[in-house]
N, C-alpha and C positions, 0 to 999 in steps of 0.2 A: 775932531781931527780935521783942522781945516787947512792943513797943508800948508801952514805957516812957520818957516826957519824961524825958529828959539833957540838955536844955539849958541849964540852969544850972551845968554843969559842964563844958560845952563850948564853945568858939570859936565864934564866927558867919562862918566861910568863905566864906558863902554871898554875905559884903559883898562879898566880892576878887573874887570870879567877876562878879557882879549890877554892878560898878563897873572891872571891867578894862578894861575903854576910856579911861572916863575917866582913871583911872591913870594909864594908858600914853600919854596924850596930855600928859598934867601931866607927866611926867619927859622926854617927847619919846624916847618910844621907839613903833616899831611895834607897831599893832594886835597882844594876844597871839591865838592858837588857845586860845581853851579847848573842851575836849571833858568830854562825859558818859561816863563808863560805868558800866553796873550791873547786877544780875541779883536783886535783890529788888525794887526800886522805891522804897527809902530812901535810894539814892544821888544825890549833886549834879548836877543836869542831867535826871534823870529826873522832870521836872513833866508834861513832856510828854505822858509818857501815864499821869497821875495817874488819869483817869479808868480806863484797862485794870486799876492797880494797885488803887483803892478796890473795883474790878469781883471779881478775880481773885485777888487775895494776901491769906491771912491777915492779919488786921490792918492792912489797905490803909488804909483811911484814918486810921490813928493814923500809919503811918509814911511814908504815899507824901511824895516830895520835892515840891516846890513850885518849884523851883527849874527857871526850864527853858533847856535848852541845845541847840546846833543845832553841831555834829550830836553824836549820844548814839549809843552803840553796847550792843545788852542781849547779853548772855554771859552760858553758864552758870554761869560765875565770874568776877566782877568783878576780881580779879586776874589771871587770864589773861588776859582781856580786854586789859587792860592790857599785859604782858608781850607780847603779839604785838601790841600798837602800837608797843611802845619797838621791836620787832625790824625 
C-alpha cells in the first residue's frame, strides 16, 4: 500500500457494489449479499471505518476505501478472511 493513485488503470468495481440492487432488480433477480472484507483499509466495503483507517494505517488517507458496506469483516488477511467465508 504505498499510496499510489492506480486508477487509471483500473476498473471502477466500486459501480457493481454502490449499484447491486438496482442491477438486480433490473434483471429481476434477488437482492445480492454483498460483503466487505479487509485488513489494510483499502479494501471495497471498508468506508466504514475510514475514519480508524485515516487515524491508524500508514497512508490512511491516500488509501482508505470510501466505499461502505454492511456488514465488512476486518482479518489479518483479507484472503483468509475470505477463504473461511467461502468454508
Amino acid at each position: 500500500m504505498a499510496g499510489i493513485d492506480i486508477s487509471e488503470t483500473t476498473g471502477r468495481i466500486d459501480l457493481l457494489f454502490n449499484n447491486a440492487e438496482r442491477y438486480s432488480s433490473m434483471m429481476c433477480q434477488p437482492k445480492p449479499h454483498v460483503i466487505g472484507i479487509g485488513d489494510g483499509g483499502n479494501e471495497i466495503g471498508l468506508g466504514k471505518v475510514q475514519e480508524l483507517v485515516t487515524r491508524d494505517v500508514p497512508k490512511g488517507d491516500l488509501i482508505g476505501s470510501e466505499l461502505q458496506l454492511r456488514p465488512f469483516y476486518l482479518r489479518w488477511g483479507s484472503n483468509w478472511g475470505g477463504y473461511v467465508l467461502a468454508a
